[in-house]
N, C-alpha and C positions, 0 to 999 in steps of 0.2 A: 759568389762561388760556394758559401757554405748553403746557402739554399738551397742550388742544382745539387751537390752531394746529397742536401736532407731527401730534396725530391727523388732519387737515384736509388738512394736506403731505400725507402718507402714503397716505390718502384717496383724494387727486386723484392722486398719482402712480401708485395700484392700476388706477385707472378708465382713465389712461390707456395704461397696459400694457397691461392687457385689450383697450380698444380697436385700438391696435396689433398685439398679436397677434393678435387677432380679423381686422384687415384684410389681415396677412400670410398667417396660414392661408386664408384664403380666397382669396388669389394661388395660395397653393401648392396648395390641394385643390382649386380650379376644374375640372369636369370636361371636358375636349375633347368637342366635339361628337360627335354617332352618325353615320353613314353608313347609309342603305340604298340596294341601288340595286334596283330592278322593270327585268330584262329582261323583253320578250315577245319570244317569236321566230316572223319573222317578220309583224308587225303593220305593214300597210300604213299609209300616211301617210294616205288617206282612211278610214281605220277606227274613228276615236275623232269623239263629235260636238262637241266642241272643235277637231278640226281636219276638220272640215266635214261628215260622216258625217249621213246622212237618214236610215237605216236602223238602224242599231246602236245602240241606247238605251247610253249610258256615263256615268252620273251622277255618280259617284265621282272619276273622273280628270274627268269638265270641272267639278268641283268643286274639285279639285286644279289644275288649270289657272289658274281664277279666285284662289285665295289665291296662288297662285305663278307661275312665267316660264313662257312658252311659248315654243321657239325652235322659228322655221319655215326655220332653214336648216342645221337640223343633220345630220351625216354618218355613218354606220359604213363596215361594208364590204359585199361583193357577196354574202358565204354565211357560213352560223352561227361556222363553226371560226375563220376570220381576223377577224372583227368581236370575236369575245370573246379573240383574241390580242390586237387591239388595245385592247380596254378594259382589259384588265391591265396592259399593260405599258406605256403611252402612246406605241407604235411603229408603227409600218407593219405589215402581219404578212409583208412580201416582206426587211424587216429584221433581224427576232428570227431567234436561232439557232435549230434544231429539231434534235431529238434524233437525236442518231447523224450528221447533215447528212441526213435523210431529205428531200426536197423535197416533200413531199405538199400538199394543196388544202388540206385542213382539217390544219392545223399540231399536230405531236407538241410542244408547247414545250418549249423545253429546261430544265429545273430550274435553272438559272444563270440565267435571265432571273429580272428581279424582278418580280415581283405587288404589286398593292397591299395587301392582308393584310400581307406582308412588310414593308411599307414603315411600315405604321401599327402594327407590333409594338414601332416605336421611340417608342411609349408605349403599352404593354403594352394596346394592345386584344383585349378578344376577339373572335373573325372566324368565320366561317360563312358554308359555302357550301351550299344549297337549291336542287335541280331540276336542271338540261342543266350539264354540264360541256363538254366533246367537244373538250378541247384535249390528249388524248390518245391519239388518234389517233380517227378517225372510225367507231367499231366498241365494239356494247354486248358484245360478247366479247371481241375483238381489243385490248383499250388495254393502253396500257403502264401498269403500275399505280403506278410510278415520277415518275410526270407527273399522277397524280391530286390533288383539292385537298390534301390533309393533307402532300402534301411540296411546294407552293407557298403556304404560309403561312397555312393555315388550318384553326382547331382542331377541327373540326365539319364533314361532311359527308353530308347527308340528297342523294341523286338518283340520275342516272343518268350513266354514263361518257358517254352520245353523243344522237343523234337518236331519234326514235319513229319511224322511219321503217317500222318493221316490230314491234317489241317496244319496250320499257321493260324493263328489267333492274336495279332497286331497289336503294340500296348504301343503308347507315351505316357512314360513315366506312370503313372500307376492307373491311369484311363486306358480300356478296349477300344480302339480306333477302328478296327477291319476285324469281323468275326471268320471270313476264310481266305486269307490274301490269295492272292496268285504267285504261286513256286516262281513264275516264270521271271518276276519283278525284283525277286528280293534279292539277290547280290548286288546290284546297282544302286535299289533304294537305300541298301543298308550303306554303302558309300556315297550317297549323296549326302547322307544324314552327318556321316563322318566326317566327311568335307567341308559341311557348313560348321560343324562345331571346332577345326583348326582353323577355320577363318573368323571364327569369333573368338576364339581363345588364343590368338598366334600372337597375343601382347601377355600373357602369364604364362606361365607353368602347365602345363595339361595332359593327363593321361586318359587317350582314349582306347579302350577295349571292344576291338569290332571283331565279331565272333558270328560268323558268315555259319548259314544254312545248310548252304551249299559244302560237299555233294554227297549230304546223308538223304539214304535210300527217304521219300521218294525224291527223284532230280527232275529237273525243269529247265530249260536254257529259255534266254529271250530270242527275237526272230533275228537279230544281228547277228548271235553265233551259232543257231539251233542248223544240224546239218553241214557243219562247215569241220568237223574235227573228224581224221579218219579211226578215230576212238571211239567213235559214236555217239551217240546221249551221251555220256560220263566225259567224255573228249571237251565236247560243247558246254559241260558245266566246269571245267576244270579252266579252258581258256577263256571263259568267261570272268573267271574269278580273279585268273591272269591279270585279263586286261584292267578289271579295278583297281587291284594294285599297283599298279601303274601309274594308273588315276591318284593316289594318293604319293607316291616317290614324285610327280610332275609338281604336285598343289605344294609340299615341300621346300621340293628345288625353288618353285615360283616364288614362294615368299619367304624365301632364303631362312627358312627353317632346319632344312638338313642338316646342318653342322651344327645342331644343338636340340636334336631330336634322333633318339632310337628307337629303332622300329624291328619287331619281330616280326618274324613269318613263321608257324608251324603249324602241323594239324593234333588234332586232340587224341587220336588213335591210327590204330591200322585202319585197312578199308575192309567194307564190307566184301565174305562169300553167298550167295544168293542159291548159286545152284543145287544146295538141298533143302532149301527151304519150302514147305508145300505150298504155299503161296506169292512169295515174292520170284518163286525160280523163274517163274513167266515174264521176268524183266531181264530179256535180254535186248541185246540190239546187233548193229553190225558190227559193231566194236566187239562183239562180245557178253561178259556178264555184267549186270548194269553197276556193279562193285569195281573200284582200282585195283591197283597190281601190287603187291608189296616183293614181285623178283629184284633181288636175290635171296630176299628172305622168306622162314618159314611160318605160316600160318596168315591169318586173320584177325580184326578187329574180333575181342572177346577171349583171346586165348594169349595166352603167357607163352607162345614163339615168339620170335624177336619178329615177325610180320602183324603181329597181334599189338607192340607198344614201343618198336624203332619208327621215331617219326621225321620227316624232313622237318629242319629247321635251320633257320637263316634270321644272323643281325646287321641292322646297315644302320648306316646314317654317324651322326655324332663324330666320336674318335675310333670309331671303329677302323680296322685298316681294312685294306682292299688285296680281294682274292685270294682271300687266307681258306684253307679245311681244316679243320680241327678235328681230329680224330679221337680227341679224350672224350669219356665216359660223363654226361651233361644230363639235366631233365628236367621238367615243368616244375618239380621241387626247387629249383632253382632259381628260378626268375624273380620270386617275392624279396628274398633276402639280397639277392644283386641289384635288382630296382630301388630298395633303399639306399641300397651302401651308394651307388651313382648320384640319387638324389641327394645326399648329405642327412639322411631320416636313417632313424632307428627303429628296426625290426621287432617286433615282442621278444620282450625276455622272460615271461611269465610265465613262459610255455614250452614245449620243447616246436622247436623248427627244424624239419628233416633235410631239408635245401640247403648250400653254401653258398658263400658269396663267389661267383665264377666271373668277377671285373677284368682279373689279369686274362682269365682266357679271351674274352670278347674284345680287350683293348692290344690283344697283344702283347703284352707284358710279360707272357709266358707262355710256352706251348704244351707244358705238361703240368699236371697236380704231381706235387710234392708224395701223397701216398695217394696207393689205389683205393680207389673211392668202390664204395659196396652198393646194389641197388638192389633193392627187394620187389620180385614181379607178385601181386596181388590178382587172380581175377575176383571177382566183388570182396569180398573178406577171405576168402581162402588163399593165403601162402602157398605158392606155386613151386616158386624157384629164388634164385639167387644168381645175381655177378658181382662178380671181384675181380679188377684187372680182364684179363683175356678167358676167364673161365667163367661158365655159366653150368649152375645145377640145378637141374628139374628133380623135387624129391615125387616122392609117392603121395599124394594126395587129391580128393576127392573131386569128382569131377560135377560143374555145373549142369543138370542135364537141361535148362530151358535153354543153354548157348549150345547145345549139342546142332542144332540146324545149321548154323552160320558156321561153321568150319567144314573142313574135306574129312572124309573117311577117316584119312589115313592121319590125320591129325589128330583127330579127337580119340585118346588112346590112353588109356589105363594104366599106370607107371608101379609094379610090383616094386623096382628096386630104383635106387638114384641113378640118373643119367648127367655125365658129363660132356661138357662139347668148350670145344676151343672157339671161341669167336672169330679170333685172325685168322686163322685158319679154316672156319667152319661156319660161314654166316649161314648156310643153311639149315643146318642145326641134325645134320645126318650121320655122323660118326660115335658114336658113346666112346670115349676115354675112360667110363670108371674105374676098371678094373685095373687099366694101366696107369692110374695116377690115383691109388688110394689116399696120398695124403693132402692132395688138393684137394678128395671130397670130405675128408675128415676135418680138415679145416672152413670149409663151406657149411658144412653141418653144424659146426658151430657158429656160425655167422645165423643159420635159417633158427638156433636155439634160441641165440640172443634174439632176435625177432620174435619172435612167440612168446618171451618173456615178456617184451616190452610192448609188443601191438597185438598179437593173437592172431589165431586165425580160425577162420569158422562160428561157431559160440563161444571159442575161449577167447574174450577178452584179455589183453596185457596188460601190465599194470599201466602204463603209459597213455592208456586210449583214458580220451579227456570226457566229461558229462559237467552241464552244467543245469541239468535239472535233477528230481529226486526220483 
């Protein structure tokens, strides 16, 4: 009898060690969530039929829409090179140092700025970068190869140094594979490549960043969608892109990834205007101009109107809930410092980071920010404008004239004095308030002060803008 007790003890106390360790190892082996993000560049905010699109069939992303958040007030920047500064680094891109102090439009970054790759190595993710880099100087010959991904923290790189503006020039990882790809290939092959890196990495941690071609001016459809969109070219590159994404929500689901992977969708700017340009105007089709639509908003990729840097964007997968829109004020500054805070990594504190952590909005947690959050619209270095809450102010300042072609007439216009406009009320950007709301622009004024103290604008450097050479 006293045996069977000893044995019974022993028993119980096995079962419960095992239990215990059982619920320990599973603290310690829990794997961190995945990361992907889907830039499109260029992708107008009237281009997806989730955010309002008659024309462009997109069944995939408004499928993605509907399981996850929609935000209709989210931000980048005015052109490819300073928007994907900014989504690395969660800064301004008139902030980050650039290499050698080069001041250029599309930013050299400087190898001492940190990346998010970098940041999520502080639990040994594996990182991959797929398709448009062009933070290496704006040139598929001219980049500095010093600035390419594999020395900003990332182990894997399938694309191209810059734009397709003229070529494609093919890398792996820091070898020239294809000296002129075909436009017509690359949204697919850039998602095969994706694909095969979630199925070799669907046993750790992995954040890949697949930053599609596609549908900065020139465009290309393959012969599966080319002629099948009543948008015409731009149509056919749009549900083209559709469909891959697609291809990656399926490869997901398949291997029961989704609930432990977040996945962004957004474009890096407005879309291009063509029709004054002396050379590209000849790209039209039967959709139209071979540029998307950013109705209801005003302006263009390049211009500080809300059609110039409101982009679609959509989170799914993970904890994300389903069929939410979030209407609070969000943007590419944001992603770096919320991708840490999710991953259980810490962000640089060395530095200043202009991004916040937006977890409660994405997870649901909250539907509004605590206070109104401020966004400062830049085109290349020059301070434009400002929002706070539902007010946007265009002051008086200098205008680009090489972007003077890619906008309309009636856009590209000369500001003697501040212009106000209510956003909820005004996505058009058509009404000026100033004079009837002096102390919203007096208080805006100080917000666009504080900014020019801190970051500059034009040659005046802020005290804030970082250099780390002499």
């Amino acid at each position: 009898m006293k045996k069977h007790k000893i044995f019974h003890i022993i028993a119980s106390a096995s079962i419960l060690f095992v239990f215990n360790s059982a619920c320990f190892n599973f603290k310690i082996d829990e794997k961190p969530p995945n990361f992907i993000i889907i830039y499109a560049d260029d992708l107008g905010y009237n281009d997806l039929g989730c955010f309002g699109s008659e024309l462009i069939r997109t069944p995939n992303i408004d499928k993605m829409s509907g399981e996850g958040i929609r935000f209709t007030n989210f931000y980048a920047q005015t052109v490819c090179g300073p928007s994907r500064a900014a989504l690395m680094t969660g800064c301004y891109p008139s902030r980050i140092a650039q290499w050698k102090n080069e001041r250029t439009i599309h930013p050299g970054v400087h190898p001492k700025e940190v990346f998010i790759p970098e940041v999520l190595k502080q639990k040994n993710y594996s990182t991959a970068c797929i398709g448009k880099w062009d933070m290496a100087r704006h040139s598929q010959t001219k980049f500095a190869p010093d600035l390419m991904p594999l020395e900003q923290g990332f182990d894997y790189f399938f694309g191209t140094p810059s734009s397709n503006d003229r070529r494609v020039r093919l890398m792996k990882n820091d070898q020239v594979i294809e000296e002129n790809a075909k436009f017509n290939t690359l949204t697919k092959r850039y998602t095969d490549e994706g694909l095969a890196f979630i199925r070799e990495n669907r046993k750790k941690p992995f954040f890949l960043y697949l930053a599609h071609t596609m549908p900065h001016t020139i465009i290309d459809a393959s012969l599966q969608f080319k002629g099948k969109s009543e948008r015409g070219l731009y149509g056919d590159v749009v549900e083209e892109l559709d469909w891959n994404v697609g291809r990656i929500m399926d490869e997901l689901k398949k291997l029961k990834l989704d609930k432990n992977t977040y996945v962004i969708f957004m474009s890096d700017n407005g879309p291009w205007y063509l029709d004054n340009h002396p050379k590209l105007s000849t790209y039209k089709d039967s959709g139209g101009s071979h540029g998307g639509s950013s109705i209801p908003l005003r302006g263009h990729k390049t211009s500080t109107w809300e059609g110039g840097v409101r982009v679609p964007c959509i989170f799914w997968g993970a904890k994300i809930p389903s069929n939410v829109t979030c209407n609070e004020m969000a943007s590419t500054l944001d992603i770096m410092p919320t991708i840490a805070n999710l991953a259980g990594v810490t962000a640089p504190k060395d530095r200043i980071i202009d991004g916040e952590n937006i977890q409660p909005l994405i997870l649901g947690e909250k539907m509004k920010f605590d206070n109104e959050r401020i966004f400062f619209y830049y085109q290349a270095w020059h301070l434009q404008a400002v929002r706070k809450g539902k007010w946007k102010l265009h002051i008086p300042s200098e205008k680009q004239k090489d972007w003077k072609v890619w906008n309309k007439t009636e856009d590209w216009i000369e500001l003697s004095e501040p212009e106000l406009f209510d956003l909820e009320r005004d996505l058009g950007e058509t009404t000026n308030l100033a004079t009837q709301y002096p102390e919203i622009v007096e208080d805006l004024l100080k917000e666009i002060e504080r900014a020019l103290i801190d970051i500059g604008s034009g040659e005046q450097l802020g005290a804030g803008v970082r250099s780390f050479d002499e």
